[in-house]
GULO-41988 format. One record per residue (C-alpha): residue number from 1; y, z, x. Coordinates in steps of 0.2 Angstrom, whole numbers. Each point is the difference from the previous one (the first is absolute). Layout:
% residues N
<num = NUM; py = Y; pz = Z; px = X>
...
% end
This chain:
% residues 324
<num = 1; py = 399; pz = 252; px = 535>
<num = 2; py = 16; pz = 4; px = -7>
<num = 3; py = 13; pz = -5; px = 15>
<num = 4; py = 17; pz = 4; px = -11>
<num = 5; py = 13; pz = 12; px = 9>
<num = 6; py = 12; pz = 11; px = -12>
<num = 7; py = 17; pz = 7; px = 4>
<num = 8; py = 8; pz = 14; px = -11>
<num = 9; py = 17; pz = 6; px = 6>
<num = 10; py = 5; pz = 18; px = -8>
<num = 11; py = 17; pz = 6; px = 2>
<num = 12; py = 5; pz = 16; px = -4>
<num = 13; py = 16; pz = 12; px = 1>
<num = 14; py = 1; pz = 19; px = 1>
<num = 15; py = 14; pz = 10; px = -4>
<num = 16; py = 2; pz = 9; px = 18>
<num = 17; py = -14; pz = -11; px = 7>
<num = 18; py = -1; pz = -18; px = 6>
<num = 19; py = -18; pz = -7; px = -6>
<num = 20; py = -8; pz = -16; px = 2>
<num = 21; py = -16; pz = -4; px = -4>
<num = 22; py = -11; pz = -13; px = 3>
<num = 23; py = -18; pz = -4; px = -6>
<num = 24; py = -10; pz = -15; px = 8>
<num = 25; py = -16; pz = -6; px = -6>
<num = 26; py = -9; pz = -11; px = 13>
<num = 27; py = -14; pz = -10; px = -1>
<num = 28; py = -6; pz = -16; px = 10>
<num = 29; py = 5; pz = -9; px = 12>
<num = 30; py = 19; pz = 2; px = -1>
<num = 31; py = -3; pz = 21; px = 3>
<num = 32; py = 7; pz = -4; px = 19>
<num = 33; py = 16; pz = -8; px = -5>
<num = 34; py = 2; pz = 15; px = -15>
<num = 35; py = -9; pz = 14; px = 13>
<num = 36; py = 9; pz = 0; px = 16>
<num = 37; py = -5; pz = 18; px = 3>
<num = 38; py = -19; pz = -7; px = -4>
<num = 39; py = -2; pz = 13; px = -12>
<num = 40; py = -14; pz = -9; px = -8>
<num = 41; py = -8; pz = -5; px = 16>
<num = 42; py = -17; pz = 9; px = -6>
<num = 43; py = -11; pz = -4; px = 14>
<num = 44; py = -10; pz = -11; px = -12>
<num = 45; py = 1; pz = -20; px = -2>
<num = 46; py = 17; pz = -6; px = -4>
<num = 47; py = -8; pz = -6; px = -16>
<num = 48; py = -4; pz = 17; px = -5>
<num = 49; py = 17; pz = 3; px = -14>
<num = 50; py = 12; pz = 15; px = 1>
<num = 51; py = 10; pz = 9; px = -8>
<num = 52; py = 16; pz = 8; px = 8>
<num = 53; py = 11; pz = 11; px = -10>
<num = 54; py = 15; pz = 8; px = 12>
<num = 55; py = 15; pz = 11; px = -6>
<num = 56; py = 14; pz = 8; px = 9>
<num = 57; py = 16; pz = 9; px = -6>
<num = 58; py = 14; pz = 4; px = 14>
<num = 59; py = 9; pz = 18; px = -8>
<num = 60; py = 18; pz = -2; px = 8>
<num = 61; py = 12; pz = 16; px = 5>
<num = 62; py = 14; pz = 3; px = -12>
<num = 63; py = 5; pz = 16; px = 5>
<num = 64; py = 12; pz = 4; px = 15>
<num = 65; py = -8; pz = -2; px = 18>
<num = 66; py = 11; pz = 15; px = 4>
<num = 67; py = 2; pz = 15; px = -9>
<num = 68; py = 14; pz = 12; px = 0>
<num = 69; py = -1; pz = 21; px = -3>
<num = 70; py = 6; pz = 6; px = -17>
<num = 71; py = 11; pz = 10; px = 9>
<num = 72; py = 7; pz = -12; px = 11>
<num = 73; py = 19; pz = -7; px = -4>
<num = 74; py = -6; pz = -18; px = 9>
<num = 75; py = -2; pz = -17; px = -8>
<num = 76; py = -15; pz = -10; px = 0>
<num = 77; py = 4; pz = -12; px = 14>
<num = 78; py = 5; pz = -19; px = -6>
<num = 79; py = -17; pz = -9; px = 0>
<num = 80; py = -11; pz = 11; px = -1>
<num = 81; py = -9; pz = -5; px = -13>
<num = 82; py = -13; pz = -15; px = 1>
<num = 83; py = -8; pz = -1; px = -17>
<num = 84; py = -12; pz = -17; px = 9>
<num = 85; py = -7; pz = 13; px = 12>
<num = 86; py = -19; pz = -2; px = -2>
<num = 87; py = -9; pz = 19; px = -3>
<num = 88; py = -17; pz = -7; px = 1>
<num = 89; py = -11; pz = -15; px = -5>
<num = 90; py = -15; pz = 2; px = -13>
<num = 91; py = -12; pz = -10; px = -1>
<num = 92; py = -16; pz = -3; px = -9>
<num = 93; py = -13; pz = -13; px = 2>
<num = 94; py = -17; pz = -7; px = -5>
<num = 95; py = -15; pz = -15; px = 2>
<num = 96; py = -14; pz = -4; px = -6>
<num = 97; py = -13; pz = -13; px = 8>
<num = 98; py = -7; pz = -11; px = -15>
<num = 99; py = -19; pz = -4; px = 10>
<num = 100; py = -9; pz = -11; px = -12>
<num = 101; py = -17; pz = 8; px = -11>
<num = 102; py = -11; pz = -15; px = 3>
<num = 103; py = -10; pz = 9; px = 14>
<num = 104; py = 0; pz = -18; px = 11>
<num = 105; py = 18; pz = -3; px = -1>
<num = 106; py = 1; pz = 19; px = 3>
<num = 107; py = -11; pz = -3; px = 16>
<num = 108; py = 12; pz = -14; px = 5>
<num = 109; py = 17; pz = 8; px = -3>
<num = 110; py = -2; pz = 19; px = 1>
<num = 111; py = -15; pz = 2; px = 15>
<num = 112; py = 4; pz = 18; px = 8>
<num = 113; py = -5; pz = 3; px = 19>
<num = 114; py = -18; pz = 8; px = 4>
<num = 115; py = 1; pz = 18; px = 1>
<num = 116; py = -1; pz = -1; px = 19>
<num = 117; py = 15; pz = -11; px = 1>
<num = 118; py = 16; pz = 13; px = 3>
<num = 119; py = 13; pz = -1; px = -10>
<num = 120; py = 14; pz = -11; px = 3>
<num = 121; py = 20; pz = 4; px = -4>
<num = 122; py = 9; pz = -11; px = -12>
<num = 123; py = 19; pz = 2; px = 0>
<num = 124; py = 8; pz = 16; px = -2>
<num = 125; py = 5; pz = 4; px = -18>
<num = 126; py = 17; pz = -6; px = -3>
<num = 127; py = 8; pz = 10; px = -10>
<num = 128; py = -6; pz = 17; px = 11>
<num = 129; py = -6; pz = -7; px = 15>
<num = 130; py = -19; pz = 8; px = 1>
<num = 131; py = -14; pz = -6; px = 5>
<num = 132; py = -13; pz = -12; px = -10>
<num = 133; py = -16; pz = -7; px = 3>
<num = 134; py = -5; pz = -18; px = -6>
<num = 135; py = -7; pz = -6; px = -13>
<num = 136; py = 5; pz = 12; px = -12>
<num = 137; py = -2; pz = 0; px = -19>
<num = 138; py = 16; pz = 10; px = -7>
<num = 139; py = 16; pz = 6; px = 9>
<num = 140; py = 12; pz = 12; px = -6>
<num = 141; py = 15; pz = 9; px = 10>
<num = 142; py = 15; pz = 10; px = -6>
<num = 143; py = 13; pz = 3; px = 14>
<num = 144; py = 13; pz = 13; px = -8>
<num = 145; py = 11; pz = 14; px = 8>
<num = 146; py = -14; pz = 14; px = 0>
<num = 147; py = -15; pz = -12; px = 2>
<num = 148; py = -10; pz = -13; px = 9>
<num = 149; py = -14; pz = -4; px = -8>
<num = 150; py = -14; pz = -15; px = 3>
<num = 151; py = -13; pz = -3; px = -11>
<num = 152; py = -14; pz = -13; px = 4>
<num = 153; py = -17; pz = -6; px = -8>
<num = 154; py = -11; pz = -10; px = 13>
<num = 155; py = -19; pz = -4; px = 0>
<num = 156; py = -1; pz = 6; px = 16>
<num = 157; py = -13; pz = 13; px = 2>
<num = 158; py = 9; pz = 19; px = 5>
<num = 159; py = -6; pz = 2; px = 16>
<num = 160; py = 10; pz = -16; px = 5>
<num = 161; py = 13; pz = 6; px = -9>
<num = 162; py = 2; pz = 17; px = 8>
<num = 163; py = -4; pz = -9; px = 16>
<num = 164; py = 17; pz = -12; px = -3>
<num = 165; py = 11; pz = 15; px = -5>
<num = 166; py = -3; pz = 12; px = 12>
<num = 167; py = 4; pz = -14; px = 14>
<num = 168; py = 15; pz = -6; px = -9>
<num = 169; py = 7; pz = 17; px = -3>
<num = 170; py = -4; pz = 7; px = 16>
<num = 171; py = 11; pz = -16; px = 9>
<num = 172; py = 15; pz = 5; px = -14>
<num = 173; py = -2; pz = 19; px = 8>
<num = 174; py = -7; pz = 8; px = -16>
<num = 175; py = -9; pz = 13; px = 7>
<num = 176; py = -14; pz = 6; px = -10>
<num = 177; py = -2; pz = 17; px = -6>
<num = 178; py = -17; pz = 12; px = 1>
<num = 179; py = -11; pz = 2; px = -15>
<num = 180; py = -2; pz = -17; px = -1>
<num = 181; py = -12; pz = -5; px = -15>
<num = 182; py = -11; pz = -14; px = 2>
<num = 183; py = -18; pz = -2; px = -11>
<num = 184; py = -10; pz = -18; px = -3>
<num = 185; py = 11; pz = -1; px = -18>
<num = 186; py = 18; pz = 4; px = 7>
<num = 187; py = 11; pz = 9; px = 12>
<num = 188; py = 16; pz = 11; px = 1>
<num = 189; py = 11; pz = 0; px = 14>
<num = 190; py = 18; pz = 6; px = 3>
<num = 191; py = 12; pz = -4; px = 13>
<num = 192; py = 15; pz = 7; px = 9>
<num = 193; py = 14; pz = -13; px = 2>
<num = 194; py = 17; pz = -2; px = 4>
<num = 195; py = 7; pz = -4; px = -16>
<num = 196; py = -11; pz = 15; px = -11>
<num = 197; py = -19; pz = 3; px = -4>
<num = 198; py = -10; pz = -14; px = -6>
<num = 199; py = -17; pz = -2; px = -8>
<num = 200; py = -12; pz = -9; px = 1>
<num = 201; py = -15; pz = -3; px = -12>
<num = 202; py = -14; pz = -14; px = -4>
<num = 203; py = -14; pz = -1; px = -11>
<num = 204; py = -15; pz = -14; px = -3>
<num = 205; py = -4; pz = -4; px = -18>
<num = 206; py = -8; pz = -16; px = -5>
<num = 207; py = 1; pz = -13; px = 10>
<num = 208; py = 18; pz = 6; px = 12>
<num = 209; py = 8; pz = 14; px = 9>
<num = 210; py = 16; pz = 7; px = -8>
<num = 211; py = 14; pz = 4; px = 11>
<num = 212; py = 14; pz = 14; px = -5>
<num = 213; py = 12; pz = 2; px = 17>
<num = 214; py = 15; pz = 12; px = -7>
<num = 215; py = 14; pz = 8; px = 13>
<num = 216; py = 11; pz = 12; px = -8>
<num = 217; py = 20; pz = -1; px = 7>
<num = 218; py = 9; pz = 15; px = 3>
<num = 219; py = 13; pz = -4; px = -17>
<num = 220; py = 5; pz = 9; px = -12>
<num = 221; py = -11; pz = -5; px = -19>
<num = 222; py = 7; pz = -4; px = -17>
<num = 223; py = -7; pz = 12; px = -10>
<num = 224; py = -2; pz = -16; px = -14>
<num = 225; py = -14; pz = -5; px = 12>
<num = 226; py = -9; pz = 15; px = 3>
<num = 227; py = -19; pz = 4; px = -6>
<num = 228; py = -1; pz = 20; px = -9>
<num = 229; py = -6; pz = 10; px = 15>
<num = 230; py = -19; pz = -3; px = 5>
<num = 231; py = 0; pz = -13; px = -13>
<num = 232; py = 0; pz = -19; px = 2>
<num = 233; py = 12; pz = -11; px = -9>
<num = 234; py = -6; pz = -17; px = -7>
<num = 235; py = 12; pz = -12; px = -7>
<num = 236; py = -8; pz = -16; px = -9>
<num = 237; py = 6; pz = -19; px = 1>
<num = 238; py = -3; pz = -15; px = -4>
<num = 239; py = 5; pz = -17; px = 6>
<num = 240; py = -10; pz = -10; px = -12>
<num = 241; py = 7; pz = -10; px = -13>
<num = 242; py = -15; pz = 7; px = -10>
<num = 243; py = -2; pz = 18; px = -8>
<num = 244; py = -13; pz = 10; px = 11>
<num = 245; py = -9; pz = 12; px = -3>
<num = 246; py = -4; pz = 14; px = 13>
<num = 247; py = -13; pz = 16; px = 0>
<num = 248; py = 1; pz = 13; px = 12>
<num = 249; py = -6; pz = 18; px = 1>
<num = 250; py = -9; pz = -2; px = -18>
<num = 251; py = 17; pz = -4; px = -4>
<num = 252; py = 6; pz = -19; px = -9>
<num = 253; py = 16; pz = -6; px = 0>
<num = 254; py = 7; pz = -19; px = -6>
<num = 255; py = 15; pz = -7; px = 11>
<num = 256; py = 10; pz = -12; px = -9>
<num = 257; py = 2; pz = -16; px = 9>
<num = 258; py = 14; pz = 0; px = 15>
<num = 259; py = 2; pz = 19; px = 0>
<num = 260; py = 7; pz = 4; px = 15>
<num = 261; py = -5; pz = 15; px = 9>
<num = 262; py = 17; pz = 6; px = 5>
<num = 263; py = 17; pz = -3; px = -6>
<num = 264; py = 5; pz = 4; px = 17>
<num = 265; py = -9; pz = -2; px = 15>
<num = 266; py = 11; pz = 10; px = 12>
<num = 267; py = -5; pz = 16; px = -10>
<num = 268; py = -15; pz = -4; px = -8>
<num = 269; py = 6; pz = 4; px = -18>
<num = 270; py = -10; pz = -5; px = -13>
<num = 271; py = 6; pz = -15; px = -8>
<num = 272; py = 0; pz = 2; px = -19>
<num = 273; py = -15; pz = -13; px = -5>
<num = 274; py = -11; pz = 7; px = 13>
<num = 275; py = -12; pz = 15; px = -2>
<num = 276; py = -4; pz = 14; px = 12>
<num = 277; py = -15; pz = 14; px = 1>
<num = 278; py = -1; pz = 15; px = 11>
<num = 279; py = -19; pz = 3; px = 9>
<num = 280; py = -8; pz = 12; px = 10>
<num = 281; py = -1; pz = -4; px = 19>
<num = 282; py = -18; pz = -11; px = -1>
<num = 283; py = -8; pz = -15; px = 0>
<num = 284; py = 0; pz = -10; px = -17>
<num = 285; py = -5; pz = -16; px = -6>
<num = 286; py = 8; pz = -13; px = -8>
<num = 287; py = -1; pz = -12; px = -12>
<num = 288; py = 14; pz = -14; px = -2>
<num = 289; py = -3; pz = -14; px = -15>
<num = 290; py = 10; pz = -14; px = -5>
<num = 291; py = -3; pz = -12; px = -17>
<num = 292; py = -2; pz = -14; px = 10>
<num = 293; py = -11; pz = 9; px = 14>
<num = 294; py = -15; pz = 9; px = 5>
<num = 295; py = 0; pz = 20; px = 3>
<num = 296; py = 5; pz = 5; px = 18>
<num = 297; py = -7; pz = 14; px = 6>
<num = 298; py = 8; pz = 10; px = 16>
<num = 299; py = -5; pz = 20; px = 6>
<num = 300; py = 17; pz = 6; px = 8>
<num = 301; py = 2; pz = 15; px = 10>
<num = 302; py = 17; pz = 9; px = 0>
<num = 303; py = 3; pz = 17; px = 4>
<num = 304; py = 12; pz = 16; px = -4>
<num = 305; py = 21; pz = -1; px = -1>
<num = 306; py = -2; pz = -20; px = -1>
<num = 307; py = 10; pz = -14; px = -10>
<num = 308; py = -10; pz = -14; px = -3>
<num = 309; py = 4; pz = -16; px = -10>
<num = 310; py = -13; pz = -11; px = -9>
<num = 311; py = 2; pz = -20; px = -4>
<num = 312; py = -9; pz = -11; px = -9>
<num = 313; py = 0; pz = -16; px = 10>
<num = 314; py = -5; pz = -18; px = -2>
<num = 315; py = -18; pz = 0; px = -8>
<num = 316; py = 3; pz = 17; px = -5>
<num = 317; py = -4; pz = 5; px = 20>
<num = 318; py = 6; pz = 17; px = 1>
<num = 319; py = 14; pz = 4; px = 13>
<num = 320; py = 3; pz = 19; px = 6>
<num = 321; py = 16; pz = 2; px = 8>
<num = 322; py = 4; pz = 15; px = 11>
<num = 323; py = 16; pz = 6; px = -9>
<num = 324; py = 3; pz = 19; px = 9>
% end
């Protein structure tokens, strides 16, 4: 069992923006010391490996707190300006639980509750504060100025999902909407909260539940991030140092190794050595493939007017991000 811990420090500047990033790959028995938010507390044993990945840029105000009338003969008054004051935070973040293949270690390491068994809450996400159940598999979350989204991949079977979610949303006052959708392979549901609409949505494939909780704030949108209307935005990643290979929608495109998805997270803007594609509202599957690894295959449901991102992770594991 691999027990290392690695800690990779970014540091990056904008030219209105303050922007720090930091990426953390934990594994091991060091991941407390390295995971004081327990990020990578996956419900499983503490043997089990993770891999945490975490960014966060801070945009800063550099324009005038006060404005003055184009017509008006008064100064700006002295001080006015703060160029340190903080707009917003954006943050992005993923993990992935490493559980081994050897069925018996799997057994030892990975055992999921009975069916029966409810549900139980990990920590809250940190980096958008909604609710997750443990174990999990994958977690993404994206926390920007127009959205908060979660997305989780648990072997929990749905009903226990839906179960957990509705009680945890319901004690957060999300109220949820009618016309509720809710069928043996998935459900639908909207809610009406304080802070703006929210979605949520879970599907079973395989051997786990799939988890895509999204609320929409009330912010204006940078049009760099927006989908073309009743279209869905995908841009392509990947975190490897490998080239990966990636085929969707009848559709096969190669990633160089390290491509980043965006060049700027805040906005959502494609960086230049990632690729992007624009679907029809659907369900799709996937099929992620590294040199070094097997194919991964993922079905992912998105749906019209959304900006999703795409990784290749560790393994060649396919991380979807909820962008917009």
């Amino acid at each position: 069992m691999n027990r290392r811990t690695k800690g990779v420090l970014l540091v990056g500047s904008l030219t209105v923006a303050a922007a720090v990033a930091t990426v953390v790959v934990l594994t091991g028995a060091l991941a407390k010391v390295m995971d004081p938010q327990h990020y990578c507390e996956t419900g499983f044993s503490k043997l089990v490996n993770c891999t945490y990945h975490w960014s966060s840029k801070t945009i800063s105000q550099s324009t005038p707190i006060f404005s003055t009338p184009s017509d008006a003969t008064n100064t700006i008054p002295s001080g006015s300006r703060d160029t340190s004051r903080p707009i917003y935070v954006d943050v992005m973040s993923w993990a992935v639980a490493d559980c081994p293949r050897n069925y018996i270690a799997r057994r030892l390491l990975c055992a999921t509750p009975s069916d029966a068994a409810p549900a139980q809450a990990s920590d809250d996400d940190p980096a958008t504060g909604l609710p997750r159940p443990k174990p999990w598999l994958v977690t993404t979350a994206k926390n920007s100025t127009f959205i908060k989204a979660f997305h989780v991949e648990t072997p929990l079977d749905l009903a226990g999902v839906l179960r957990f979610y509705r009680h945890e949303l319901s004690k957060r006052g999300w109220s949820e909407n009618g016309g509720a959708v809710v069928e043996p392979g998935g459900a639908v549901i909207a809610f009406t909260t304080s802070d703006g609409p929210a979605l949520l949505r879970l599907t079973h494939q395989d051997d786990r539940t799939i988890v895509d909780l999204s609320l929409r704030k009330p912010a204006a949108t940078d049009a760099a991030v927006l989908p073309m209307p009743g279209q869905v935005r995908l841009l392509l990643g990947n975190s490897t140092n490998e080239e990966a290979v990636i085929t969707i929608n009848e559709q096969t495109i190669e990633l160089a190794a390290g491509a980043e998805l965006t060049d700027d997270t805040a906005t959502g803007r494609k960086s230049p050595e990632s690729q992007e594609i624009n679907l029809p509202p659907g369900k799709y599957k996937v099929s992620l493939k590294i040199a070094s690894g097997v194919a991964q295959n993922r079905e992912f449901e998105v749906a019209a007017d959304e900006t999703w991102g795409l990784v290749v992770g560790p393994a060649g594991v396919p991380i979807p991000l909820h962008l917009y």
